[in-house]
N, C-alpha and C positions, 0 to 999 in steps of 0.2 A: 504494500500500500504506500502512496506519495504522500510526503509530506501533505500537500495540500489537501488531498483528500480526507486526511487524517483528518486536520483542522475544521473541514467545512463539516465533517462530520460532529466535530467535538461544538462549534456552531450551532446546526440544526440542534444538536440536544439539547443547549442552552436554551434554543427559540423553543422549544417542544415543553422544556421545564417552566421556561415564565408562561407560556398559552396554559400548562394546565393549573400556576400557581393563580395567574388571573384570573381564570374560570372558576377554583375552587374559593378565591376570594369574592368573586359577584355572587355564587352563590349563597354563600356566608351572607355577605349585606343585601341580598333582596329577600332571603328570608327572616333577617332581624329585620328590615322595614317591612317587613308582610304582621312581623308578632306587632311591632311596635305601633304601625296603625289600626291594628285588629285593637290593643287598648286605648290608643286616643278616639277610638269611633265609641268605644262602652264608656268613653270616660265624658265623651260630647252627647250623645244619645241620656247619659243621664244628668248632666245638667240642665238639657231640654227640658225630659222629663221633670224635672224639681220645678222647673218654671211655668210649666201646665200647671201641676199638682199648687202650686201657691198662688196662680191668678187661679184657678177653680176655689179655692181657700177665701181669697181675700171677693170674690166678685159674688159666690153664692151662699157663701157664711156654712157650707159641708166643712166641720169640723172632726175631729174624733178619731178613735179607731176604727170605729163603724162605721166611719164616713163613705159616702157613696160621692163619688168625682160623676160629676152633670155632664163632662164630657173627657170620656176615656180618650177619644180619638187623636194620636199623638199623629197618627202619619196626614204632616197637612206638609205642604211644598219645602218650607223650609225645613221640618226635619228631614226629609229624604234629601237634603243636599249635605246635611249633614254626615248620611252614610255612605263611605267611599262602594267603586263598583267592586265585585269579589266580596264583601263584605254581605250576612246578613244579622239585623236584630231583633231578637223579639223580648217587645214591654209586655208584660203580664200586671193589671192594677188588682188591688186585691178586690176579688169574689167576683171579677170579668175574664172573660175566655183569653189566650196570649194572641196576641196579635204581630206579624211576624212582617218586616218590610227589608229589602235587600236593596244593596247600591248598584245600578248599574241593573243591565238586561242580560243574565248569561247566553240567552240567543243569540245577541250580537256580538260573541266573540267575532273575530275574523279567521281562527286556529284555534288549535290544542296542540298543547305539547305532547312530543312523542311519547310513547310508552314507556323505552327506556328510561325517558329523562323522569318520567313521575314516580316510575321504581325507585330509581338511584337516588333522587331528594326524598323518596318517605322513609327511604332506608336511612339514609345519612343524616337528618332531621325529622325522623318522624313527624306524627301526625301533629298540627299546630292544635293546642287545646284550648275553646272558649275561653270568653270574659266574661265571669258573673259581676254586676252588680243590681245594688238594693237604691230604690226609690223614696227617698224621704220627707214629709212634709212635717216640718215641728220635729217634734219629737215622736212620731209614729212613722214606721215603715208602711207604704200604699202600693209599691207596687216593687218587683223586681225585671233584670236587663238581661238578658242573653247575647250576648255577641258571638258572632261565630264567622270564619273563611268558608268559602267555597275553592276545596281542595281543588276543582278544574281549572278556575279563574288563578288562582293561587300560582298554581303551575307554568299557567301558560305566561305568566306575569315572569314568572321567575326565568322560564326560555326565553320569554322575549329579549330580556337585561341582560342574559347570558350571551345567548347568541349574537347579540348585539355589539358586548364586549370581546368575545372572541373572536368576531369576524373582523373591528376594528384593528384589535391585538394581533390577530394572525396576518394581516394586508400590512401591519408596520413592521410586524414581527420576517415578512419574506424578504419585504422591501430591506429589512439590515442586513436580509442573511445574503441576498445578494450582494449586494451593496459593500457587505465584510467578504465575500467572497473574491467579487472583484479588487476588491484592496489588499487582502492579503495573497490572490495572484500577481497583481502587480509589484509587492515586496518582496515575495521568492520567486520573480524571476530574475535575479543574480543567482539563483540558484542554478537553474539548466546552463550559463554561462559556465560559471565553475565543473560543472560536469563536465561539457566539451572541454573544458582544457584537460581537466585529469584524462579525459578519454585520450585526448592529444599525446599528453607527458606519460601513460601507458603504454602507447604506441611509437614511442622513440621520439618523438616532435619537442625537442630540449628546446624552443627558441619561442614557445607559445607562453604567452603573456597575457594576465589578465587585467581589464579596465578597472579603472576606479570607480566606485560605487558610492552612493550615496549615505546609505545606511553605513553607519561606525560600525558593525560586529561586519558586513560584506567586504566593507573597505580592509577591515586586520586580516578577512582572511586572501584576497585576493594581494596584499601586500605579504605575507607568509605564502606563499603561493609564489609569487614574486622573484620573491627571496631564494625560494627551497628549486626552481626551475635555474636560475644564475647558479646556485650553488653545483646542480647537478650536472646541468653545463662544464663546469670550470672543470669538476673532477671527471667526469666523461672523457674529456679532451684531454686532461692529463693520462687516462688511465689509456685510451688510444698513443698518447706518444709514446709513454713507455711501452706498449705492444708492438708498435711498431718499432722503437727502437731493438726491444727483444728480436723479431722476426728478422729485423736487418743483421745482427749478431748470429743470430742460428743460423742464417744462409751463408754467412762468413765463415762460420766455423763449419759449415758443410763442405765448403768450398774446399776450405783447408785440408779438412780429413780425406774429403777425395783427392784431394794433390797428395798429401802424402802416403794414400793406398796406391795410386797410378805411380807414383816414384820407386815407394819404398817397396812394397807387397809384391805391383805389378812385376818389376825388375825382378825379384824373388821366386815370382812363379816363372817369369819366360826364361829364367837359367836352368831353374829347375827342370823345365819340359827339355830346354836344350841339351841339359846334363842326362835327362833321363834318355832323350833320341842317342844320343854318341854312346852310351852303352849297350842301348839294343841292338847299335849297330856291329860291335865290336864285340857282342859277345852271340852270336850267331849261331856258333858253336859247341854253347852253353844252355842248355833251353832253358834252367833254371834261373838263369841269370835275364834270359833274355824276356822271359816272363814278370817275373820282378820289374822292368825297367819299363816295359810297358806300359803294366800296372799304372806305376807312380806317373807316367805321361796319361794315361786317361783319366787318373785324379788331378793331374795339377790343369787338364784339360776343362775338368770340373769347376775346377777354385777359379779356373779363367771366369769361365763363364758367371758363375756367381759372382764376382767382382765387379766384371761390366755391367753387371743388373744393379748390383747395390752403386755403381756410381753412377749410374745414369740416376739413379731415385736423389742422389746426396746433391749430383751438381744436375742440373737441368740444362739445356741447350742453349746457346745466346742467342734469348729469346730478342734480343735488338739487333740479334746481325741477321740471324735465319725468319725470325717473324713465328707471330704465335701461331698460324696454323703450319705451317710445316712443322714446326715442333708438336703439336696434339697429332698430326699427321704420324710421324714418326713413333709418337706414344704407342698409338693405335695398334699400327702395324706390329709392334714389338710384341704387345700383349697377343696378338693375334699367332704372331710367328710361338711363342713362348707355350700354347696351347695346342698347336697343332697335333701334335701326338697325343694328347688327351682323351680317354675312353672318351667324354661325354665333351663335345668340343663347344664350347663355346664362341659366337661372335660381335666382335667388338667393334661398332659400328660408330662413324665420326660425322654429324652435321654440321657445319658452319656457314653460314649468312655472309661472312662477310671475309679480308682480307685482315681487315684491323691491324694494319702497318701501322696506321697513326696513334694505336693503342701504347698509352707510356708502360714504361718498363716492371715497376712497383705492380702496376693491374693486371698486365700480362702473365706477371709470375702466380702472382691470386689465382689467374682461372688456370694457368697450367696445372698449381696446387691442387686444387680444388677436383679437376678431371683427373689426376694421376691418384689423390684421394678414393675418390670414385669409384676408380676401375678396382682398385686394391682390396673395397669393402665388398663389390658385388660379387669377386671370384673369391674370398674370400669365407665369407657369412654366408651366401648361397651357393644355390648349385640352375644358373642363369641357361640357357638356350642363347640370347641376347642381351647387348648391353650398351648401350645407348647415348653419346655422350652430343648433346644441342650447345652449341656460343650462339648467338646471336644480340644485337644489340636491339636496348628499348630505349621508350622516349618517355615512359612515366612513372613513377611518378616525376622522375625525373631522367635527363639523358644518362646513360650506361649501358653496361653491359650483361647478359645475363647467360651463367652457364646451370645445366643439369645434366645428371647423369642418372638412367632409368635401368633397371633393367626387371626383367618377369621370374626369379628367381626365387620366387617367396620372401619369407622375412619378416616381423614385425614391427612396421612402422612405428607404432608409437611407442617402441623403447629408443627409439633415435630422438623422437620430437621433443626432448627434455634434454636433450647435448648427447646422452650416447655414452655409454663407456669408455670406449675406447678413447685412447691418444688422439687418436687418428683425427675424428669426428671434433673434440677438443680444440685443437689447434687448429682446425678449419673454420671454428666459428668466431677464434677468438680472432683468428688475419681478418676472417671477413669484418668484423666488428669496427677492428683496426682501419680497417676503409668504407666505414661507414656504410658496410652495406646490409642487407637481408637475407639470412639463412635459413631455408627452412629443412625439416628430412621428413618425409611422408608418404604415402600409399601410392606407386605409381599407379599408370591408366594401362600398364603394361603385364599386371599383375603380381609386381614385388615391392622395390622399395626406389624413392626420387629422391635425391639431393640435389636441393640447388639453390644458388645464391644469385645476387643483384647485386655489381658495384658501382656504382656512381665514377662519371668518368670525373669529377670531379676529386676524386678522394688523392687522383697520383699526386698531385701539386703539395698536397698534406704529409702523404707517405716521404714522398723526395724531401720536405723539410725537414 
C-alpha cells in the first residue's frame, strides 16, 4: 500500500468518525428538545388551565371542592397554539370526562422515519415518558394535565435534524476529504521524485541529482541524497582507477612471465627436443636407448605445445598492430584446431559487424578478454555442440561496443548472474566495471548459458589515464 493511500485512508476514517460523532450528537439534542418541550407544553397547558379555572372563580363565584367550572372547555384557539405539533394533552376537570387536544395534524406529516431509525432511537433512548401535572385553583386541586409525544411525529422530527445534519456534515465532510487528498498528493509528490532517483542510483546512474524542495524534511533528504550520490561518485571512480591501474599491472606482469617462459623455459625445451633428436639418432643401434630418447622428444613435444597455449592466454596478440578481429579470428580458429580430435567436437563460431581498427587499445583488450573468457567457460563447464562469440557495436544507451559469447551447452545460468565463482567470471566483471560498462551472465536463446558485456567507447580515454 502507498503512502498516500495509506493516508486518504486514515482520512476517510477520521471523516467517517466525526459523520457518526455528529449524528450521534443531533440525536442526543433532538431528543432532549423532544423531553424538554414535551415539559414546557404541560408546564404552558397548565398555567392556561389555572387561568380558566380563576376567571371561572372570580366571574361565577363556583367556589369549593365541589365546585363545578360553568365552563370546562379549555380547547379555545389560543390554547391549541399553545400545544406544539407531535405533542398531545389531555385536561381532565374534576367529575368531567378528559378531554384530549394535540398540536399539529399527524396527517400532515410529509414522511416517516425509517424503520431502522425508530428501532435504533427507542433502543438507545427508549420510550419518552408523559408529563403529569395537577390543576389548581386556591387551595383545591380541579383538574389534572397529561402531556404526552406522538412517538411517529417524535421520530420523524428526530430524522428530519438528523438527516439534515448528516447530509450537511457528510457534503463538508467529502468536500475536506478531497480537498486533504489533493493536498496531501501535492506534498508527497517529492516523493515519486526521490524514487526515480534511487531507481536511477540503483541502476548505476552516479550523476543523478535531486531538486530542491520546498518542504524542510524533502529538502534534508534530497540534500542527503545529494550528498550520498557525490560521495559514491568520488569513491566509484577511485575504486575504477585502482582496477584499472591493477589490470594494467597484471597484463604487465603477464607480459613478463610470458617473456621469460618464451626465453627461459622455451630455450629449455627446444634443447631438450634437440638433445633428445641427436640421441635417437646416434643411438640407432641401441633400441633401448633409442626409445628413451624418443620418448623424452614427444614429451618435450608436449610441454611445447602446452606452452604456446599458456602464452598465447598470458600475452595476447598486438591487438594495435594486427586489429581486434584478426586476433578473435585467430582465437577462434585455435580453439577450433585444439578440439578437432575431440570425441564430441565442438564449434566455435566468430561474428563481427565491424573492422573496429579505430577501437583504442585498453577496449580492445576488454573484449579480447572477455571472448577468450568465454570460450574457456563454455568448453569448460559444459559439454557445447556450439559456441558462439557476436562484437558488434551499439548506439544506446550510449555509443560502444558490445561482445557475447553463447553457447547451447546447458549450464545454470543463475549461478553466474550473482558474479560466479570462479576467477574467471570475477575478473571479467570487475575490467568491465573498470570501463564502465555492463555485464550480465544469463540463459542463452541457444539453450545454455550468455555472457556478455557493453563498453562505452568512451571508457579508453579513462582507462589510458
Amino acid at each position: 500500500m502507498s503512502l498516500l493511500t495509506g493516508l486518504m485512508l486514515r482520512v476517510f476514517a477520521v471523516v467517517a468518525a466525526c459523520l457518526a460523532g455528529a449524528s450521534a450528537w443531533t440525536m442526543v439534542e433532538a431528543n432532549q428538545s423532544i423531553r424538554t418541550e414535551l415539559a414546557a407544553t404541560a408546564t404552558r397547558v397548565q398555567t392556561e388551565a389555572r387561568s380558566l379555572a380563576w376567571r371561572e372563580v372570580m366571574f361565577r363565584g363556583n367556589e369549593g371542592s365541589q365546585a363545578r367550572l360553568a365552563f370546562p372547555e379549555w380547547r379555545t384557539a389560543n390554547s391549541l397554539r399553545i400545544v406544539g405539533p407531535g405533542y398531545c394533552v389531555t385536561l381532565e376537570w374534576n367529575g368531567d370526562a378528559p378531554a384530549r387536544v394535540c398540536g399539529g395534524d399527524p396527517g400532515r406529516k410529509t414522511g416517516a422515519a425509517p424503520e431502522w431509525f425508530s428501532n435504533f432511537n427507542a433502543a438507545l433512548f427508549g420510550p419518552i415518558e408523559p408529563e403529569l401535572r395537577t390543576v389548581t385553583s386556591g387551595r383545591h386541586e380541579v383538574g389534572t394535565i397529561r402531556a404526552e409525544a406522538d412517538q411517529a411525529i417524535v421520530d420523524w422530527q428526530a430524522w428530519r435534524q438528523v438527516s439534515v445534519v448528516v447530509g450537511v456534515a457528510g457534503a463538508m465532510a467529502v468536500a475536506i476529504a478531497l480537498l486533504a487528498s489533493f493536498a496531501i498528493g501535492h506534498a508527497l509528490r517529492p516523493a515519486e521524485v526521490i524514487t526515480r532517483g534511487l531507481k536511477k542510483l540503483e541502476d548505476g546512474d552516479l550523476s543523478v541529482r535531486l531538486p530542491s524542495f520546498a518542504a524542510r524534511e524533502f529538502a534534508q533528504v534530497a540534500s542527503a541524497f545529494n550528498e550520498l550520490s557525490e560521495r559514491l561518485a568520488r569513491s566509484t571512480e577511485q575504486r575504477a582507477a585502482v582496477t584499472r591501474r591493477l589490470f594494467q599491472v597484471q597484463e604487465d606482469e603477464r607480459r613478463s612471465l610470458a617473456r621469460d617462459l618464451h626465453d627461459e623455459f622455451g630455450q629449455c625445451l627446444a634443447a631438450t627436443r634437440a638433445l633428445a633428436a641427436a640421441v635417437a639418432v646416434s643411438s640407432r643401434d641401441r633400441p633401448a636407448v633409442w626409445d628413451s630418447a624418443r620418448e623424452i622428444g614427444v614429451i618435450s613435444e608436449g610441454m611445447a605445445a602446452t606452452l604456446r597455449s599458456t602464452l598465447a592466454r598470458l600475452r595476447p596478440p598486438e591487438l594495435d598492430e594486427i586489429g581486434l578481429r584478426p586476433s578473435l579470428e585467430h582465437l577462434v580458429s585455435g580453439w577450433n584446431a585444439r578440439t578437432a580430435t575431440a570425441t564430441r567436437r565442438p564449434t566455435f563460431r566468430l561474428e563481427v559487424s565491424d573492422d573496429f581498427d579505430d577501437l583504442a587499445a585498453p577496449t580492445a583488450l576488454a573484449v579480447y578478454r572477455i571472448a577468450q573468457e568465454g570460450l574457456t567457460n563454455a568448453a569448460k563447464h559444459g559439454a557445447p555442440s556450439l559456441v558462439r562469440i557476436r562484437v558488434a557495436r551499439v548506439s544506446a544507451p550510449e555509443p560502444g561496443v558490445a561482445v557475447s559469447v553463447d553457447d547451447d551447452g546447458g549450464g545454470d545460468a543463475s549461478a553466474l548472474s550473482g558474479g560466479g565463482t570462479g576467477h574467471g567470471l570475477i575478473g571479467i566483471r570487475e575490467r568491465v566495471d573498470a570501463l564502465g560498462g555492463r555485464f550480465v551472465a544469463e540463459a542463452s536463446d541457444l539453450g545454455g548459458v550468455r555472457i556478455a558485456a557493453s563498453l562505452p567507447l568512451g571508457a579508453a580515454s579513462a582507462m589510458a589515464a
